[in-house]
N, C-alpha and C positions, 0 to 999 in steps of 0.2 A: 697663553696656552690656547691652543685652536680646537676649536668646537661641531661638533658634526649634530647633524640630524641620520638618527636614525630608526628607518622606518620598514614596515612590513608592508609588501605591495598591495594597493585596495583589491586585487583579484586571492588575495592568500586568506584562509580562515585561521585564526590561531585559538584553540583550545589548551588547557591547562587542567590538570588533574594532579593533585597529591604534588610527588616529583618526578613526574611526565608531562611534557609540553608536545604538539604534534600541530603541525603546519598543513594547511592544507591548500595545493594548487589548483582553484576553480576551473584552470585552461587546459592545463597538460593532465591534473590528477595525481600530480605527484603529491607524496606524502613523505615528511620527514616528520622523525620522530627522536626526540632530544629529552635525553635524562636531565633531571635539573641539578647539577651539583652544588653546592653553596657559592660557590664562582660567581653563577650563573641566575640563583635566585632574584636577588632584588631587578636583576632588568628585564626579566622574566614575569617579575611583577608586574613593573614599568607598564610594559606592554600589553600586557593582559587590563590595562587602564587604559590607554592608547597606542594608537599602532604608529605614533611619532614621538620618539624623545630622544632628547637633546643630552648628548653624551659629551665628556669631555676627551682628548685624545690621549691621555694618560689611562684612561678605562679602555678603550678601544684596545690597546694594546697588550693589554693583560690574556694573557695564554689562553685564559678558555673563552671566553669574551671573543678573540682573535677568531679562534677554529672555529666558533659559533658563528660569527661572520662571512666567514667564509663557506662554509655550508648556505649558509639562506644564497647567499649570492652564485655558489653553484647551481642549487636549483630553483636560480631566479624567483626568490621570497622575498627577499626584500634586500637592502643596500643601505647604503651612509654618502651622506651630502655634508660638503664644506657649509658650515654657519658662519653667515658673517653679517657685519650692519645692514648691507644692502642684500641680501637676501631675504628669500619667503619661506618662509615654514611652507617643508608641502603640505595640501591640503588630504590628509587621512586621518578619519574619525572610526569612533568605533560605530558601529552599525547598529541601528533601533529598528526593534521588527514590529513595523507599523501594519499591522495586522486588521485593516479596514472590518472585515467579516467578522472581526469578536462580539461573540454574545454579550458579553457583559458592559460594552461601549454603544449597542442597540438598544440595549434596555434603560441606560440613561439618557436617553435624548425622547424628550416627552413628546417631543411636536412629530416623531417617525412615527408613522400606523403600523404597530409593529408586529399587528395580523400579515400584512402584505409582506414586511422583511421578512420574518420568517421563513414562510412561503420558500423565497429566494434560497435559502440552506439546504434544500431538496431536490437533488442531481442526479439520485439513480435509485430505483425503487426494485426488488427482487419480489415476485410473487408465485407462492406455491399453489398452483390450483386442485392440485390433488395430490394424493399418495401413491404408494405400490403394499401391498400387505406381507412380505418375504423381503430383508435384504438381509447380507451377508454382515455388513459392517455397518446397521444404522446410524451413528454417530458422523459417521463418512461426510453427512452434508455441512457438520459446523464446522469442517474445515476448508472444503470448497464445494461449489455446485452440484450438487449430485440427488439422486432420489429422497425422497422423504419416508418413512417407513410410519404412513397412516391411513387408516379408513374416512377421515374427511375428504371430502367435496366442497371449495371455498363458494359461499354461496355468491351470485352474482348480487342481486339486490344491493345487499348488502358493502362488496366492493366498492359497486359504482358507485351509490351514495357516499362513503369514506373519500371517494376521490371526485367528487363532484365539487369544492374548491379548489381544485388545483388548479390555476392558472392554463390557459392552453399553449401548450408545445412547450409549459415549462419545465419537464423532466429529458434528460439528457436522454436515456437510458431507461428500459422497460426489461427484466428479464422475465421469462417464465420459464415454472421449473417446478420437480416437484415426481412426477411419475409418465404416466403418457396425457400429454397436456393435451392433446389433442382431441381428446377423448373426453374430457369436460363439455357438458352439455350444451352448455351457453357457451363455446369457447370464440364462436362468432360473432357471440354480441357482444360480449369482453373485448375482443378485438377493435373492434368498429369504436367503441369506446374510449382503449387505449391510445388508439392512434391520432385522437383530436388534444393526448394530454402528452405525448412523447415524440419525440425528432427519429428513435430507432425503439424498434421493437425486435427481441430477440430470445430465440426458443434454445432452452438445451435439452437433451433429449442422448438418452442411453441407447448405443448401437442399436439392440437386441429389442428395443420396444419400437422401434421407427417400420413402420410398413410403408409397403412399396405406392399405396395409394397416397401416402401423404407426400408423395414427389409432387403430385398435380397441384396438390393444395399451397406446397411451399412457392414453388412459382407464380402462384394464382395472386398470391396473400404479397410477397416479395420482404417477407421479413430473413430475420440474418439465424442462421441454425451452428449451430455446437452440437456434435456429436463427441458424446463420454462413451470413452471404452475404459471399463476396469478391466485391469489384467486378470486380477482373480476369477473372471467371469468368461477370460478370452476364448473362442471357439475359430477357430480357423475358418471354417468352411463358411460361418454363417459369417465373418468376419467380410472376408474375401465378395461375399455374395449383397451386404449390403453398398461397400464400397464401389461393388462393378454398378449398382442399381446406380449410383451419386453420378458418376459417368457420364453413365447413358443418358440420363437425364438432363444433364447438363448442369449439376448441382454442387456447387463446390462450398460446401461445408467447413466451419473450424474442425479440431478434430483435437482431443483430450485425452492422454492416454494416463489414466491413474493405477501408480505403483506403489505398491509396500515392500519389496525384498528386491533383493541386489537383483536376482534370474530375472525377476519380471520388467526391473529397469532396463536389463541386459536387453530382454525382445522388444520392448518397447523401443530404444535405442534403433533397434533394427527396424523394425515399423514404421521409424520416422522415415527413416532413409528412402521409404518408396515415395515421399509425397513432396516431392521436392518444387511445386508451384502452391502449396496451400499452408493457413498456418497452423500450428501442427507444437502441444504442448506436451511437457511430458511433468505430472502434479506426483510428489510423494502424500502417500496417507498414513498418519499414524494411528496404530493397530493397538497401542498398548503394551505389545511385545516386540518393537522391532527398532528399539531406541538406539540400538549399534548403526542400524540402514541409516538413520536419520543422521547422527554421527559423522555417516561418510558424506552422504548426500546433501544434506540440508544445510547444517552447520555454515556459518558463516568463517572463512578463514581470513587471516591477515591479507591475504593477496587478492581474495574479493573483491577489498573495498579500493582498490583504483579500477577494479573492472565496473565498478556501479556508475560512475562518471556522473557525478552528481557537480550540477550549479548550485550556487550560493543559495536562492530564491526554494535551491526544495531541499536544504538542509535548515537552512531558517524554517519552514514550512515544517517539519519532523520536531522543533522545539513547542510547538505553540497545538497542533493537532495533527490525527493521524490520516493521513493521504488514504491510509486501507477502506475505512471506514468511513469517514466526513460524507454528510449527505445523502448517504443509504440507510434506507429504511427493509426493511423486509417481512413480509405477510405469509404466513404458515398456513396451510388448508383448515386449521382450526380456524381463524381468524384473529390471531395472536400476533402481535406488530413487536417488532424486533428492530433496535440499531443494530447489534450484533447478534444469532441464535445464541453465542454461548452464556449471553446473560439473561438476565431478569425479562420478561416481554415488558415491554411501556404503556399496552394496552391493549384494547381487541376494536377492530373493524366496527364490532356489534354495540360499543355502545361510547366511543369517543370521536371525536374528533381530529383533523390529519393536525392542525393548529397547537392544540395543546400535546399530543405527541412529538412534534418536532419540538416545542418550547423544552416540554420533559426532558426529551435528552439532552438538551442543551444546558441546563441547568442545574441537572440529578445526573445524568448519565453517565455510564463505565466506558461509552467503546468513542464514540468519537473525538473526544479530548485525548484517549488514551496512549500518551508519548512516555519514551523510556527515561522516565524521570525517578525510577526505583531502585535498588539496591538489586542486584551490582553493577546495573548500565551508570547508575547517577554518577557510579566513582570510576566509570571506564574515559583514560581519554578520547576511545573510537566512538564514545555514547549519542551522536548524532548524525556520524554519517555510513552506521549500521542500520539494516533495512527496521524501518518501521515495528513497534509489535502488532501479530500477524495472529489469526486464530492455533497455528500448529504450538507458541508457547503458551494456550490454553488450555490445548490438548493434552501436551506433554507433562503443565503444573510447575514448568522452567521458564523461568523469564528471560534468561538471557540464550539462546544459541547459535552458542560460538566458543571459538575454540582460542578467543582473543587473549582471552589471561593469561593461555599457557604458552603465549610468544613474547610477553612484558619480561 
């Protein structure tokens, strides 16, 4: 009786859930997806142990087994090779996600100063220097960038000391944010400071608070600016009038347009359409009440996940920690140190250390370990190469959205 090796190609992921199996091609992004029938079970198993085994040709042949085969080999997943004495098993294992950066493989190696590793976990730092006293949605910033709704002034002293360990130019990323940052009293000596600890320094900043004298300062300074337009807020004239200032100036700004209701995404939509050389977002916000908009907009559907075109390396990467989060820290105008705002702070500027906050979350922490390893991602078979969990299933108090169950 003749013997095949059969195998799923090292570029294909295979997941397995309940009886759903789903293949995924790392090159093209195709996705097949295979009910398990009892047929099909035990080499279904097989595989899911390794992505090579050794069939005999009397199973090969078996009806469903058969069409199962020919599926993967239509969409080049994998194939069968003649076994014989002088052949080699191909070489296909299953993959170990050797995840060098884990905390918990740092803290047992006694000879690593594991004040300096740490350190290294620390690639983008978000700091609010001040507030605005009026916002329409204050919660608005725990789900992306936007004003803070507070009477603090982050004191500098203070700052700089907190960040007077950091390594130089060892942060990726500096954002500032918060209200009119510019407008912080020290924001110059902040600066001057920042930039002997970050590679990019970068301001965001709401339309309607940007004056026309901070064009001089942005070119002066030459850091990177984000301009937030909320739609709720949009005003045409002054709209039109800050955008002609960016111009003339010779300012080309990002540009952020956040939405809560289908109309506002509609003009936002159309707003993009003028800025066809700069880049140009367009963020939903959830309001509390507009969990249908979300629905349309946000929701993740079936056909998404081949437009995400994910490599193996950032879906392995979605198992072990969250790419949203990992290495951000963020500093509120109180002086309150956040992995994520929507949780617990880890500590304050005024009387910790950057050291033991980065240990903290690493060890205690909610946001940056946080992968969809919960009920009902754990038992979905898309449960890893659906985006990341994001602050909008915080907001909402739903873990999973998508619209993925109701196509199983």
């Amino acid at each position: 009786m003749k013997k095949f090796w059969f195998y799923i190609e090292p570029y294909v992921l295979f997941f397995k859930k309940g009886e759903k199996a789903l293949f995924y091609n790392t090159l093209d992004y195709t996705i097949l997806k295979i009910k398990i029938t009892p047929e099909l079970l035990e080499i279904m198993e097989k595989l899911e142990e390794n992505k090579c085994i050794l069939l005999e040709e009397s199973v090969l042949l078996q009806p469903a087994i058969s069409t199962f085969l020919e599926q993967l080999r239509t969409h080049y997943l994998g194939d069968k090779i003649i076994a014989t004495a002088a052949s080699v098993r191909p070489a296909l294992f299953q993959p170990i996600i050797n995840n060098q950066r884990e905390f918990r493989r740092v803290t047992k190696n006694e000879s690593v100063k594991t004040d300096t590793w740490v350190m290294d976990y620390l690639e983008e730092l978000y700091i609010g220097l001040n507030g605005v006293v009026e916002e329409k949605f204050p919660e608005c910033y725990k789900q992306t960038l936007y004003f803070i709704k507070s009477d603090y002034c982050l004191q500098t002293s203070a700052l700089l000391s907190f960040l007077e360990n950091v390594p130089d130019l060892q942060i990726n990323q500096i954002n500032l944010f918060g209200g009119d940052v510019l407008s912080h009293p020290d924001f110059n000596t902040i600066l001057r400071f920042l930039r002997s600890k970050t590679h990019r320094i970068h301001l965001f900043y709401r339309y309607d608070y940007w004056k026309p004298e901070y064009n001089i300062t942005f070119k002066e300074e030459n850091y990177s600016l984000t301009i937030i337009v909320p739609l709720w807020e949009y005003e045409e004239e002054l709209f039109n009038k800050k955008k002609l200032s960016f111009e003339k100036s010779n300012i080309a700004p990002k540009w952020v347009f956040l939405v809560h209701t289908e109309a506002e995404y509609t003009k936002a939509i159309q707003l993009v359409s003028d800025f066809s050389h700069t880049a140009v977002k367009v963020i939903p916000v959830y309001t509390g009440d507009n969990l249908e908009f979300f629905k349309a907009y946000v929701f993740t559907e079936e056909t998404d996940l081949t437009e995400f075109q994910l490599n193996k390396r950032e879906i392995y990467t979605r198992q072990k920690f969250n790419p949203r989060d990992f290495g951000r820290l963020s500093i509120l105008p109180d002086g309150k140190i956040y992995a994520n705002v929507n949780f617990d702070n880890l500590g304050e500027i005024y009387t910790d250390h950057i050291q033991t906050i980065l240990y903290k979350e690493l060890q205690e922490g909610q946001s940056w370990l946080r992968i969809r390893d919960k009920a009902p991602c754990r038992d979905c078979v898309y449960q890893w190469l659906c985006p990341p969990p994001s602050n909008y299933e915080i907001a909402l108090g739903k873990y999973n959205l998508c619209h993925l169950s109701e196509t199983e």
